[in-house]
C-alpha positions as CSV (number, residue, x, y, z in Angstrom):
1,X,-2.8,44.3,32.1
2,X,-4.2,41.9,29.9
3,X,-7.2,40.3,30.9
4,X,-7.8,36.9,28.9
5,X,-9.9,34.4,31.8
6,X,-10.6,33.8,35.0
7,X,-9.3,31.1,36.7
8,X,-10.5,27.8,36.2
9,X,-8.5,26.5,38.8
10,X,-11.2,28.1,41.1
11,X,-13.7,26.2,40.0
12,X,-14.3,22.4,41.4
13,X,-14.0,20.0,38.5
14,X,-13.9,22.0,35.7
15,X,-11.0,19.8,33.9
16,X,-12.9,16.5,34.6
17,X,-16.1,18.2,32.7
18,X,-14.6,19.6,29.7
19,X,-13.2,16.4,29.4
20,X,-16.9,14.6,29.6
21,X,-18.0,17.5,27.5
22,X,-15.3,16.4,24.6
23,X,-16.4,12.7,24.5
24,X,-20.1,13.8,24.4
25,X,-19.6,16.3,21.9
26,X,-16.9,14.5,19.3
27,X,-19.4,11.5,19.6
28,X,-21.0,13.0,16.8
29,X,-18.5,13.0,14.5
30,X,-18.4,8.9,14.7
31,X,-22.2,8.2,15.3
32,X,-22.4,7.4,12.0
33,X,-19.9,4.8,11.3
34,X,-22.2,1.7,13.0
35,X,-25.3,2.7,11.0
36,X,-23.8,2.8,7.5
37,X,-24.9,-0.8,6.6
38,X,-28.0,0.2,8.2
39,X,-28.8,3.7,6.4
40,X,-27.2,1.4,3.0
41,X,-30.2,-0.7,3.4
42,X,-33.0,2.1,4.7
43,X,-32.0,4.0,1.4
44,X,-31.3,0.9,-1.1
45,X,-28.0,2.4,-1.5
46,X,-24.8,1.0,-2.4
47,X,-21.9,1.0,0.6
48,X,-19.8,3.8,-1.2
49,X,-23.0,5.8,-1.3
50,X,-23.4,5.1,1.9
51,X,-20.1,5.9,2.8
52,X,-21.0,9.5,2.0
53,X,-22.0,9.7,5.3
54,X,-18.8,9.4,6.9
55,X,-17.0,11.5,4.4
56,X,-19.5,13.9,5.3
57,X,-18.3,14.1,8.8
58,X,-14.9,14.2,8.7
59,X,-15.6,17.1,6.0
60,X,-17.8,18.8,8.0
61,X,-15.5,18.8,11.1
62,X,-12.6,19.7,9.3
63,X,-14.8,22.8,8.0
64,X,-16.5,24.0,11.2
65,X,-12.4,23.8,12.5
66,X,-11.2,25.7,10.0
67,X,-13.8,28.3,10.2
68,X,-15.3,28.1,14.1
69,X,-12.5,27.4,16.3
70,X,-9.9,30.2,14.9
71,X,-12.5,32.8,17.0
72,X,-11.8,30.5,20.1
73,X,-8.7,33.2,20.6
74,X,-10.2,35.9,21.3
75,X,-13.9,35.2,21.4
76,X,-15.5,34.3,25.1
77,X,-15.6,30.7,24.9
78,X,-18.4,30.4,27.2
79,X,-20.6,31.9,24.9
80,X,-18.9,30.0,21.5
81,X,-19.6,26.9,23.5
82,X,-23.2,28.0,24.2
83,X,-23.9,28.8,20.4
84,X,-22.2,26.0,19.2
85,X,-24.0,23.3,21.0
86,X,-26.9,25.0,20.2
87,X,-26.7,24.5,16.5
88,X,-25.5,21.2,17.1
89,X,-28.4,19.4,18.7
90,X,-31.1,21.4,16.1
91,X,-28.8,19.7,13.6
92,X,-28.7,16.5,15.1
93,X,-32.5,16.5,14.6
94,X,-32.8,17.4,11.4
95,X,-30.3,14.7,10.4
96,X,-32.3,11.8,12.2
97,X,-35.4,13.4,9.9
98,X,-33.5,13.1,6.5
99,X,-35.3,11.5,3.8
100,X,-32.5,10.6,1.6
101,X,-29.4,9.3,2.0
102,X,-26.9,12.2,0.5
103,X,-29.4,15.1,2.3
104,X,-28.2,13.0,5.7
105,X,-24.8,13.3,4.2
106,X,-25.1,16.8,3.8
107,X,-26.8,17.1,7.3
108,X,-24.1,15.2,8.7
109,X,-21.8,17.5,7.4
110,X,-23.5,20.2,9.1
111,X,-23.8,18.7,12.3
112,X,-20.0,18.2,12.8
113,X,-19.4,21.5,11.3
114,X,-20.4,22.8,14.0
115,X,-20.0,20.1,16.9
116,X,-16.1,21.5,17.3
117,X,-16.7,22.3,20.8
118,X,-13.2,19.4,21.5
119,X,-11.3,22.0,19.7
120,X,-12.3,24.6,21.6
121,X,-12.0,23.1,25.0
122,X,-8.4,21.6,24.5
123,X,-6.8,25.1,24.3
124,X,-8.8,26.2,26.9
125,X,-7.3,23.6,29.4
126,X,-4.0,23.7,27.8
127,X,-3.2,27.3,28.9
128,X,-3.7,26.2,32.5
129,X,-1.1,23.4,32.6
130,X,2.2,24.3,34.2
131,X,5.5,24.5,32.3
132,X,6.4,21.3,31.2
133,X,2.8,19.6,31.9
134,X,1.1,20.6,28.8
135,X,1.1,16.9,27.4
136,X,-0.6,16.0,30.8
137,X,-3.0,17.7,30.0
138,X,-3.6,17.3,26.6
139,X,-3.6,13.2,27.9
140,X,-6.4,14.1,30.3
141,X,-8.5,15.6,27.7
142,X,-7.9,12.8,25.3
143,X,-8.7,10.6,27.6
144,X,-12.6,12.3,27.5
145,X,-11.9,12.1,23.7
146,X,-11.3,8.5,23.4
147,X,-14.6,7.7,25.5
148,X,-16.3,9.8,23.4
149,X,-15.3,7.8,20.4
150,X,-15.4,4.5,21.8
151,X,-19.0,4.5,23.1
152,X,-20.5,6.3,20.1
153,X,-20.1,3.8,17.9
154,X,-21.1,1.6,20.8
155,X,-24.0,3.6,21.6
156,X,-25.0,4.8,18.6
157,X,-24.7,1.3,16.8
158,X,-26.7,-1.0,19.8
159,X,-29.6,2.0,19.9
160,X,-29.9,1.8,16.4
161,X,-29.9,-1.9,16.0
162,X,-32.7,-2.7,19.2
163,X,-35.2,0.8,18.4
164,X,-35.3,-1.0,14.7
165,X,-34.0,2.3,13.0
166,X,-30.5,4.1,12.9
167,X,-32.5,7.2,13.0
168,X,-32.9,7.1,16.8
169,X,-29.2,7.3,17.4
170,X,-29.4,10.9,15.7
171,X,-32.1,11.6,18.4
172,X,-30.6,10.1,21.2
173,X,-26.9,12.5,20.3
174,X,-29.5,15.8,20.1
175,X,-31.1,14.8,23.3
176,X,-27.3,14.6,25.4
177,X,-26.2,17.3,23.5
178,X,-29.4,19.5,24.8
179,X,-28.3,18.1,28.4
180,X,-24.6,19.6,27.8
181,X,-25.8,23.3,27.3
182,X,-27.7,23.2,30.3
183,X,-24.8,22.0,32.3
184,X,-21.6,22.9,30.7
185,X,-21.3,26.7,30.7
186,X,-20.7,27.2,34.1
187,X,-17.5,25.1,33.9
188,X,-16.0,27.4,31.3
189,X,-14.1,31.0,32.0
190,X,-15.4,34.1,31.1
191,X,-12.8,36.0,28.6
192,X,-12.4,39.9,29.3
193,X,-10.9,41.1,25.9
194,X,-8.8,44.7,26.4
195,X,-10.5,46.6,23.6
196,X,-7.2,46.0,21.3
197,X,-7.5,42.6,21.3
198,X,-11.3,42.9,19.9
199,X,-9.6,44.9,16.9
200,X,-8.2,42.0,15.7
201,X,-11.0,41.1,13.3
202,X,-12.2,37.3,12.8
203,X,-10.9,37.8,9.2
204,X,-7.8,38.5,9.7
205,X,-7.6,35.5,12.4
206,X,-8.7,33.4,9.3
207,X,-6.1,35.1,7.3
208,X,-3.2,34.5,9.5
209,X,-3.6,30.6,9.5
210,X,-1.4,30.5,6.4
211,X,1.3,32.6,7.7
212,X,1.2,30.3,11.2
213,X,1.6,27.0,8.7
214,X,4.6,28.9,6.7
215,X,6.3,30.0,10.3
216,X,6.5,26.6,11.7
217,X,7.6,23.6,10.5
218,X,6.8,21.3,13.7
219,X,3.2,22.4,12.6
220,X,3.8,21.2,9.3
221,X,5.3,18.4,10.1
222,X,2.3,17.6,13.0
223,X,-0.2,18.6,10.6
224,X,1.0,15.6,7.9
225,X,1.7,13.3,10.3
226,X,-2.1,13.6,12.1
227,X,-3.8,13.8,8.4
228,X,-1.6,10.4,7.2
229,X,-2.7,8.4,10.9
230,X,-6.3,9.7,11.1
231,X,-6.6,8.8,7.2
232,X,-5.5,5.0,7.9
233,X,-7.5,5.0,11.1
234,X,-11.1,6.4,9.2
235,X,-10.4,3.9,5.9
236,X,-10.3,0.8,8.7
237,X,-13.5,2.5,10.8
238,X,-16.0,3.4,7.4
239,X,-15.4,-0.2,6.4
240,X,-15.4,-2.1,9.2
241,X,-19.2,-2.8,9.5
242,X,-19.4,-3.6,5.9
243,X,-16.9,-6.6,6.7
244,X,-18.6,-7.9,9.7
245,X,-22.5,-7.8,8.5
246,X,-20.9,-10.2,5.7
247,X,-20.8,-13.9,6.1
248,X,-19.6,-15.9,8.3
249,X,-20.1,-13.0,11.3
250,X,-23.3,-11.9,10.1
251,X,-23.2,-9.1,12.6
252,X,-26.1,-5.9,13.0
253,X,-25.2,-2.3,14.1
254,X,-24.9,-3.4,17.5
255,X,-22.5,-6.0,17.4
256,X,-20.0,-3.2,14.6
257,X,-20.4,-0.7,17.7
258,X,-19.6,-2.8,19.8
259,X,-15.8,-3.0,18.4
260,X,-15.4,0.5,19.8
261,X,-15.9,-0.9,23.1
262,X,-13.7,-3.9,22.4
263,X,-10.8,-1.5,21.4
264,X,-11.3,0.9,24.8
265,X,-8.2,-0.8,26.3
266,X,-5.7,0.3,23.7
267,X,-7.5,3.3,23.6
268,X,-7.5,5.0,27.0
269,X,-3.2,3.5,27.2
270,X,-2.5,6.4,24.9
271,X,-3.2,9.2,27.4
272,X,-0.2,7.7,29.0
273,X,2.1,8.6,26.3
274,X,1.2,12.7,27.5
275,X,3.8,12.0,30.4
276,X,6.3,9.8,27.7
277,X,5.9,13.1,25.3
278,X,6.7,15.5,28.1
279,X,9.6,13.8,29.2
280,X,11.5,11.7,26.2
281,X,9.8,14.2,23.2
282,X,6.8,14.0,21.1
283,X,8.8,11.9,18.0
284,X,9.3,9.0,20.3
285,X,5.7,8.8,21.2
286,X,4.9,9.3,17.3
287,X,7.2,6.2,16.6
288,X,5.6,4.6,19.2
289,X,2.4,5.5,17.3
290,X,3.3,4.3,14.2
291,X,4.5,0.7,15.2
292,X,1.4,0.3,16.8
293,X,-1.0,1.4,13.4
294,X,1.5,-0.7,11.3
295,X,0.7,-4.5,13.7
296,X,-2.4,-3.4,13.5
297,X,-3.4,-3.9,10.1
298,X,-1.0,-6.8,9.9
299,X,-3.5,-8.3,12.5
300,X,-6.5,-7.0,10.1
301,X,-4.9,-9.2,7.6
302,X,-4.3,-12.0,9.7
303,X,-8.0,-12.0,10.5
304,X,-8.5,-12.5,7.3
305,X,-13.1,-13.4,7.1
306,X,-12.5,-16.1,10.3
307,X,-10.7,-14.8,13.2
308,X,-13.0,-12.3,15.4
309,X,-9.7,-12.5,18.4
310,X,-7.0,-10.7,15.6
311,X,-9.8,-8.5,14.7
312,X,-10.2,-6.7,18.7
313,X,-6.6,-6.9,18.7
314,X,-6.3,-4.9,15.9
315,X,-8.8,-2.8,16.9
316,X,-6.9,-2.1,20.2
317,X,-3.3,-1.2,18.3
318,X,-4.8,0.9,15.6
319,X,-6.9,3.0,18.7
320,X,-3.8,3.2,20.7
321,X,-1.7,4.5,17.5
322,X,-4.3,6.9,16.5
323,X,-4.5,8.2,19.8
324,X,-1.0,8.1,20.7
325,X,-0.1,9.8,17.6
326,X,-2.7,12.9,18.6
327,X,-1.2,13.7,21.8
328,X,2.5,14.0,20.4
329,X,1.2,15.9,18.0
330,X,-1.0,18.4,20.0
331,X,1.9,18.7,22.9
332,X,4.5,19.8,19.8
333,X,2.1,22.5,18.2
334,X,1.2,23.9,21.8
335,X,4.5,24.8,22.7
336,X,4.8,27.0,19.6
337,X,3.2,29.9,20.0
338,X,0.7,30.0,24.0
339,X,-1.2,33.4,22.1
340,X,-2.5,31.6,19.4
341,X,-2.7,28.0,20.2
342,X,-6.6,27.6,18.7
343,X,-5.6,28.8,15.9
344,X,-2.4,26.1,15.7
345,X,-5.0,23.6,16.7
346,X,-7.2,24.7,14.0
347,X,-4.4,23.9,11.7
348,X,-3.5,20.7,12.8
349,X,-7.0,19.4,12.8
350,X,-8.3,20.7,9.7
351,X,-4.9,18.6,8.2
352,X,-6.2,16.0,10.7
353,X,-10.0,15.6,9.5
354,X,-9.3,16.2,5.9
355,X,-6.8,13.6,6.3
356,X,-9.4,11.6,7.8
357,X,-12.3,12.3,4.8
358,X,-10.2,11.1,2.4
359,X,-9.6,7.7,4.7
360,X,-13.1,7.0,4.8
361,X,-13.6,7.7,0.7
362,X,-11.0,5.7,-0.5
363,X,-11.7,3.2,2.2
364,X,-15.2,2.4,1.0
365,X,-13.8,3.0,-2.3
366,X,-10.9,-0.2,-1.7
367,X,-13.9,-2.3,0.1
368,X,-15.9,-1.8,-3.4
369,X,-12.7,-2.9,-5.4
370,X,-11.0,-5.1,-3.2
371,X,-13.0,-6.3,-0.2
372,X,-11.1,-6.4,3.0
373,X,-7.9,-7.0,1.4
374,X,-7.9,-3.8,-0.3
375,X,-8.9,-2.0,2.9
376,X,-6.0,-3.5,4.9
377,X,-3.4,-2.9,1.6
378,X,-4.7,1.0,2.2
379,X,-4.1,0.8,5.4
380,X,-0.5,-0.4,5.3
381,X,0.2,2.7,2.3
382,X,-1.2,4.9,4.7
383,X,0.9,3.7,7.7
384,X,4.0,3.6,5.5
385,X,3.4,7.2,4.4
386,X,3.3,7.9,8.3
387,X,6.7,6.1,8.5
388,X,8.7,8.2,5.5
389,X,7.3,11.4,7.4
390,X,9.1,9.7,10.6
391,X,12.3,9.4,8.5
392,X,12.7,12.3,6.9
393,X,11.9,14.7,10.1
394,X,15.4,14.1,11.0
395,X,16.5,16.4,8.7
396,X,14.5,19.5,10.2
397,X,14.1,21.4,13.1
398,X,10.8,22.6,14.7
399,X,12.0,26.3,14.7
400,X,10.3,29.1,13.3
401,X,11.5,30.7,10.4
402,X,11.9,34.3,8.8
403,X,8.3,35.4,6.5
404,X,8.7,38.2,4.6
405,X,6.2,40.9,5.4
């Protein structure tokens, strides 16, 4: 018999909390964005220096995804979570303490390193979902995601601005994150690894990421497609509160956070497309996706230094593309292979964040050169990349094929 969890089923609003537990923890991952301008001027730093920051995150998660959640298949998650959150909030402190601005970027990096408890979760409550539901419930735990994102930087970025100091935003993450390992655990199912399964070394889980990227090419084709979005999507978010602190907005950390609210209503559509990818196929939500990113930054453009209303807009289309795009995605690598679906999701996201580092480098890099018309031109290459990936899946099939060995 093989022994992998209890049932969460049994206990009383377990999905609804890991959900909560997502948006609390993947908060720190965009904490940061808000405060650059802020941390620029604490630091005397330049806004690519500053920029750091954000690299730093998207590294670090990317890293700690690559390296933490591959154990999530066969290690008890209840006790991963417990370890992980942890580390996390004694990071979080030690970042709000930094003195200089690249030891916070290095911090940074160690705080989403290991903040990867999202990852961990999502095939957690993926194995519970009934044939044909699993974009259901990927939707539902997007949906905890999304929050998550949206009210970090609105959080993060008002705290900030009215304590006087971005540093309290790093205290303020460590303090809910110290809330969540008190409360979380008990939502979580014990694993009972058979003694066979435990043989399976966390090496050789590290080493057999290749071979899962070689086997499948919807997993390849996921992985680009995620790292291509989330890379457009971080360029537009590390740059955005260099645009508005400029003249004629003139806006602090609070008012740059509070975009993340403004975009909430594009952002929590997309869990919708979970029940669009179950039934029509994850490709039509990812074209879906991609028209959305691509009116987007033709609304960026179109609010040129004047026009705040084609600015929310955009912010609401790029969220929903972004997030649309994850859950067709997630639903397509999930199907592949039930026994190692962290491990897939390990894949996919470490294409995801490092997709999404390089966004926010050569973001701040285009705002340095070009201002905001060479963040929105990288924005559009991004999105068109996104499109010839669209195209040119019609000439493969998501089936596995022969490796030797």
């Amino acid at each position: 018999m093989d022994n992998t969890s209890t049932p969460t089923q049994g206990i009383r609003g377990a999905i609804p909390m890991m959900a909560a537990a997502c948006g609390i923890t993947v908060a720190n991952v965009y904490l940061c964005q808000p405060l650059l301008s802020a941390v620029a001027t604490s630091f005397h730093a330049s806004a690519s220096t500053a920029g750091l920051v954000a690299t730093g995150a998207q590294v670090g998660y990317a890293t700690g995804i690559l390296l933490v959640v591959p154990m999530a298949d066969r290690a008890d998650p209840r006790r991963l979570i417990r370890i992980l959150l942890s580390l996390t909030c004694a990071a979080l402190v030690c970042a709000g303490l930094s003195p200089s601005v690249h030891l916070l970027a290095v911090l940074t990096l160690l705080v989403t390193t290991v903040t990867v408890v999202p990852q961990v979760l999502i095939p957690v409550a993926v194995s519970l979902a009934a044939p044909g539901k699993s974009g259901r419930v990927v939707g539902t735990m997007q949906t905890g995601l999304i929050l998550g994102i949206l009210l970090s930087r609105t959080v993060s970025g008002a705290v900030g601005q009215f304590s006087g100091s971005w540093r309290a935003s790093y205290f303020v993450a460590a303090a809910l994150t110290g809330l969540l390992l008190i409360v979380l655990p008990r939502y979580i199912p014990e694993r009972r690894t058979q003694s066979t399964a435990n043989k399976e070394s966390y090496i050789s889980l590290l080493a057999s990421l290749p071979s899962l990227l070689l086997k499948w090419p919807d997993l390849r084709f996921s992985s680009a497609l995620g790292a291509s979005m989330f890379a457009a999507f971080s360029a537009f978010w590390a740059t955005l509160t260099f645009h508005v602190a400029q003249a004629p907005f003139g806006f602090g950390s609070a008012q740059a956070g509070l975009f993340g609210l403004w975009g909430a209503a594009g952002a929590l559509i997309a869990p919708q497309c979970g029940r669009l990818s179950d039934r029509f196929g994850p490709t039509v939500v990812n074209i879906i996706s991609l028209c959305s990113a691509a009116l987007a930054f033709a609304a960026f453009v179109a609010s040129g230094d004047i026009s705040i209303f084609a600015l929310v807009v955009g912010v609401n289309l790029l969220d929903f593309g972004n997030q649309a795009g994850q859950i067709a995605n997630q639903a397509r690598i999930f199907k592949l292979d039930p026994a190692a679906r962290a491990r897939l999701n390990t894949v996919y996201m470490v294409f995801t964040f490092a997709g999404g580092a390089v966004g926010s480098a050569i973001g701040a890099a285009a705002w340095t050169a070009g201002g905001w018309n060479g963040v929105c031109a990288t924005g559009f290459v991004l999105v068109a990349l996104v499109a010839s990936l669209l195209i040119a899946r019609s000439h493969f099939k998501g089936k596995p094929v022969t490796t030797s060995g």
